[in-house]
N, C-alpha and C positions, 0 to 999 in steps of 0.2 A: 465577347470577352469571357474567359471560362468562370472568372468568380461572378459574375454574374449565373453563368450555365451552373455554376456547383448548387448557388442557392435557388435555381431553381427549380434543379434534380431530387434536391435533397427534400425542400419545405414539400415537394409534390408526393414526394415517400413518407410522410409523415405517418401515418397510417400504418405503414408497412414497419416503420418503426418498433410504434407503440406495440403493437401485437407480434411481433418478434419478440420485445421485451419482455411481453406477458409471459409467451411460451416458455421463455428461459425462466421468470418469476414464479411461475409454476413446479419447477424444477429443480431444487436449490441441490445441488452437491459440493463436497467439504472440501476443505483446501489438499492437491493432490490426490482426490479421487472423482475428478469432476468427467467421468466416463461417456457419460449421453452428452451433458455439455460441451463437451469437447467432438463427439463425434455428428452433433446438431452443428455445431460450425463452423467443420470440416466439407458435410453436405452442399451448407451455403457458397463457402467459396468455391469450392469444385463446379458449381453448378453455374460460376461468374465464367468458368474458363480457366482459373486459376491453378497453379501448380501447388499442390500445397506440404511439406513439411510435414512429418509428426514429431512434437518429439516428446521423451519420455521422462516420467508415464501419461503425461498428459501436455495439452501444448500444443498451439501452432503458429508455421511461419506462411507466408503467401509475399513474392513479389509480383509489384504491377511495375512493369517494362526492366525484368531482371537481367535483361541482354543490355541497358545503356552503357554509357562510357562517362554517363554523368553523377553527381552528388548521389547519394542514398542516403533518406530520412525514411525513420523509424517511427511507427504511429502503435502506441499498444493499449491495448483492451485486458482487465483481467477478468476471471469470472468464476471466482470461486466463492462460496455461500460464507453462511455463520452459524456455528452449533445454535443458535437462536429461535425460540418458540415464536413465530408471526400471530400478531395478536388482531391484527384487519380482517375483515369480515369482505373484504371484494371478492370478486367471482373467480378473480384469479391467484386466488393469495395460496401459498405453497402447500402442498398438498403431500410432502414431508414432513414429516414429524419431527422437531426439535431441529428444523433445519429452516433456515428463511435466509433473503438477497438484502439481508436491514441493510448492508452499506453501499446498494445502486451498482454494482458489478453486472447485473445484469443490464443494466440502461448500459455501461458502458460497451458490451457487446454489441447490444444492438446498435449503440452510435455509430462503432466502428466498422459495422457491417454495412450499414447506410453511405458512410463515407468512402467503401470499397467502392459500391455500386456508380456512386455519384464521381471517382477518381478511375476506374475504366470506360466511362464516356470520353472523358476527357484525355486518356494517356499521350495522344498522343502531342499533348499540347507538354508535356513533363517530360524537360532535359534531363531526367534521371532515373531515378528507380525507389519506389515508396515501397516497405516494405511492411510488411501489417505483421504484426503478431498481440497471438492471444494468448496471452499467460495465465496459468493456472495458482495456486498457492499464495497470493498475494498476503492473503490475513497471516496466515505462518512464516510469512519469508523464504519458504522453500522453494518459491516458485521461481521464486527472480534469482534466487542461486543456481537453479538447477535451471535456468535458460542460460544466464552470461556464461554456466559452465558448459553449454551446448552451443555456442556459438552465435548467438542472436545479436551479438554488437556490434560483431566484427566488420570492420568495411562501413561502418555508419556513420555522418557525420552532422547527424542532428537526430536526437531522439525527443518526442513529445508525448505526452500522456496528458489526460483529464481526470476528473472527479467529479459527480455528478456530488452536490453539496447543499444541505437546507440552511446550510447559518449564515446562506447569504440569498437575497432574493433572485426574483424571475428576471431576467435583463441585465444580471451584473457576474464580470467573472473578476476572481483574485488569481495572483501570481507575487512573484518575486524574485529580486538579484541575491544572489548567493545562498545562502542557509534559508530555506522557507519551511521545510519538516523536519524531524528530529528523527537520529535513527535509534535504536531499541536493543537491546538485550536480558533476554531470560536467560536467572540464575536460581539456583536451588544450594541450599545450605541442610547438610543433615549431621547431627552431633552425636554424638555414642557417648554414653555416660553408665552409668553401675545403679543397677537399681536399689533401693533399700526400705526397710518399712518408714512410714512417717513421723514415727514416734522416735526414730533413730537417724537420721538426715545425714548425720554426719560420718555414718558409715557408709553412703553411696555417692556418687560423682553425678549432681543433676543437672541432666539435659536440658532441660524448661529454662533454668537459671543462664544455661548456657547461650540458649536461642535470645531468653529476655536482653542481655549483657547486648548481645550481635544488635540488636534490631534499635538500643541506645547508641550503640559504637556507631552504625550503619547511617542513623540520621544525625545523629553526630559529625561525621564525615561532610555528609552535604550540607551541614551549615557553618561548619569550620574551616573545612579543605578547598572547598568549589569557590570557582571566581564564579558567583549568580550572576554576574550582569554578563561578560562574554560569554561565558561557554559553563551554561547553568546545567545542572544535574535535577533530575524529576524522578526520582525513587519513589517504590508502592512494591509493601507488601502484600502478597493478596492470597495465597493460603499456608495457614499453619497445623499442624499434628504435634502430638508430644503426649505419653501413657497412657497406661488403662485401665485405672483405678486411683479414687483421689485419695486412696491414705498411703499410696508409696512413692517414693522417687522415681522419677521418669530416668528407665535409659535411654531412650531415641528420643530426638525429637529432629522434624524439619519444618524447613520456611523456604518456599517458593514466591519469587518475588521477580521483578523489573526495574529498569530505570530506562528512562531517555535524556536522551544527550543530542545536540550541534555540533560537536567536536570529536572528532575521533582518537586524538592522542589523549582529550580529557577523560575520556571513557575508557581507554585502555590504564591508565593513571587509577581512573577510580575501579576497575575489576581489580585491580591487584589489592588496594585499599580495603575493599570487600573481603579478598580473604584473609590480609594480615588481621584483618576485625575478626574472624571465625576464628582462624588461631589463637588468639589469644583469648578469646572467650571460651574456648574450649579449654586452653592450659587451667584458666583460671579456678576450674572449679574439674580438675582432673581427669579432663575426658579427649575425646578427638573430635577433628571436624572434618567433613570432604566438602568441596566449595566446586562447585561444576556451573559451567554458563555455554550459553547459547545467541548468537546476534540472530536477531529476528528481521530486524534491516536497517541498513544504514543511513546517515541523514540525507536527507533529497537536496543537492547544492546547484541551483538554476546555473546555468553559463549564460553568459553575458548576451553574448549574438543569436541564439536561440529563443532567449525570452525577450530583446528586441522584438524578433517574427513572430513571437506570442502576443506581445502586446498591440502589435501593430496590426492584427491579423484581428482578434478580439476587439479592438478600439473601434473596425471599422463592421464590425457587428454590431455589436452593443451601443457604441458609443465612447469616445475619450472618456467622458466622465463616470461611465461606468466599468471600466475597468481600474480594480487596485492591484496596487505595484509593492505594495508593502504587507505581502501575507509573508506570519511565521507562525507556524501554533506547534506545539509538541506532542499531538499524532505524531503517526508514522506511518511511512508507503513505503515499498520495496523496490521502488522504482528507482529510490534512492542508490540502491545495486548498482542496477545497469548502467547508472550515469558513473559512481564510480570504480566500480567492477567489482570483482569478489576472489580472495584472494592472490590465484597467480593471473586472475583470468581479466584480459583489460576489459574497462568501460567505454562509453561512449559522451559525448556535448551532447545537451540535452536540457527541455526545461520540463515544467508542472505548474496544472493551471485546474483552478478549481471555475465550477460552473452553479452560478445561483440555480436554486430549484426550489425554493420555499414561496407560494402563493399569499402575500400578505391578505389578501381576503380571503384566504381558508386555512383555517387555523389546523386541518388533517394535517396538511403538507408541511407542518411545523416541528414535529419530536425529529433529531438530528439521526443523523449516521450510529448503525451499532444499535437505536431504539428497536423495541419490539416491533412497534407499529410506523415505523418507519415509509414515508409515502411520498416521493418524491414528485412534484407537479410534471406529468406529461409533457404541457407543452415547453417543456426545456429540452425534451431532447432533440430535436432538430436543429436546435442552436448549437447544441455539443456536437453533433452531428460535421457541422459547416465550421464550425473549430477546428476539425480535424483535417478534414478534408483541403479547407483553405491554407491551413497550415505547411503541408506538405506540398502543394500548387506555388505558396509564397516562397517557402525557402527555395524548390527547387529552381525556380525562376529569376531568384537573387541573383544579381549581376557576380559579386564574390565569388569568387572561384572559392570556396573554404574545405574542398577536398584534402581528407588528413593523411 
């Protein structure tokens, strides 16, 4: 039986794994310029037999049996680093400067690469066509704009993706129905005011007074305007500027900031919110505002039939009881994208499933995602590994004909 044969391709690769992972851990490049990254595992699949895609600037596609006539499920790996100084002391810890893989991007390469190898033993047992990609730009969101707007969804009617994750242990994976991550938007607010000496206030238009007014109005908003319990708003300021010299009036000042959202009509609701708030904070004290945003990514919303085959796939890994059905947190992934697509460009059914990695007896494997010293327990990845791989085996196998 091949799920048998997967886990035992895969737990035998284990090794090959880990030290694939290394190389890439070694190597950390930033979202959208992951150049060796991208062409280290471009090498690998080429080297499977694979047909492989480039796409641009970075990015790849690889199908295994792209000649079927059956379903096509999507398996994606991203691998893009974090401007992040690695604070671990391993042998293999990144060798970039102000650059490290804190949030397991590179385990997810390597999973996904484990799960090629272990899904071309077996093609020929797959009614369909699994098609792998490796997305670049995850942490900015560009990457998963700039694949659904390259064509990566299209023809796909189940996409899955992982997370290698410490805020859950060794042996247990999370998931969920509908809304499970939150999607994001950077915005920047900058004010134009008149500057004037201190001693005279009233003869210049201040900036400072402007931005303070916005960032009262702004959280104001979210605890006035937002339904908290559906469809809850998570605002954070997180840098400000404003003059240069503390005995005059500031005329410039900005605020660069975020929110996340579950809701996408709530979020287009609260951007507008946002700038009638800068408007009138700027009337107020005689100056102007320009309000500019950015979606960084959209919320991750599981489909029903997909994360059925998640959980059913995971259940009989782990265990029923170790798998949870009830993840939401407000992170954010971009994967969220692809399931609902990006502007004119459709998405694809699709779910997202996080993967325990924290070693309760060792407390290294403990600081989360995003930490400096971030150290995710080894032996998880071959479990993420046969997540993947099983996944695509399970749905393709599915009696449902669920071709869209």
């Amino acid at each position: 039986m091949s799920k048998e044969k997967l886990k035992e391709l895969i737990y035998n690769d284990e090794d090959q794994i880990i030290k694939e992972r290394r190389e890439i851990h070694q190597n950390p490049e930033l979202a959208m310029q992951e150049y060796e990254t991208n062409d280290y595992i471009k090498e690998k699949l080429e080297s499977y037999g694979l047909e492989v895609k480039q796409l641009e600037p970075t990015g790849l596609i690889a199908d295994i049996n792209p000649d079927s006539d059956g379903k096509t499920v999507l398996l994606r790996a991203d691998f893009d680093a974090l401007p992040i100084q690695e604070t671990n002391e391993f042998d293999f810890k990144s060798k970039n400067e102000g650059k490290s893989h804190a949030c397991g991007h590179d385990t997810h390469v390597a999973m996904l690469l484990a799960a090629t190898r272990a899904l071309i033993e077996v093609k020929d047992e797959l009614p369909g066509t699994v098609r792998l990609l490796f997305q670049p730009g995850e942490e900015t969101g560009d990457g998963g704009k700039s694949v659904v707007k390259q064509g990566v969804t299209k023809g796909v009617d189940s996409g899955f993706a992982i997370h290698i994750f410490t805020n859950f242990d060794l042996g247990y994976a999370a998931t969920g129905y509908n809304q499970v991550m939150a999607g994001n938007y950077f915005f920047e607010v900058s004010f134009k005011g008149k500057s004037a000496h201190g001693s005279t206030p009233y003869l210049g238009s201040d900036a400072i007074m402007m931005l303070n007014t916005f960032i009262n109005g702004a959280n104001g908003a979210v605890s006035r305007k937002v339904d908290a319990l559906n469809t809850p708003i998570v605002l954070n300021f997180g840098v400000i500027s404003a003059g240069s010299v503390g005995n005059a009036v500031a005329s410039d000042a900005k605020l660069t900031g975020s929110f996340r959202f579950f809701d996408n009509d709530s979020a287009d609701e609260f951007l507008k919110e946002l700038q009638k708030i800068a408007d009138i904070s700027a009337d107020m004290y005689g100056g102007s505002a320009k309000f500019t945003y950015n979606q960084g990514a959209g919320p991750v919303i599981n489909e029903k039939r997909s994360t059925d085959t998640a959980v059913k796939v995971a259940s009989e890994i782990f265990g029923k009881d170790h798998v949870k059905t009830d993840l939401r947190v407000a992170g954010s992934e971009d994967f969220g994208l692809l399931l609902a697509g990006f502007e004119d460009y459709k998405g694809m059914p699709g779910s997202y499933m996080c993967i325990g990695a924290r070693n309760p007896d060792d407390k290294s494997t403990f600081p989360t995602n995003h930490a400096q010293n971030f150290n995710p327990d080894e032996s998880a990845f071959k479990d993420g590994a046969l997540v993947l791989a099983q996944y695509a085996y399970t749905f393709l196998n599915e009696g449902e004909d669920l071709k869209q």
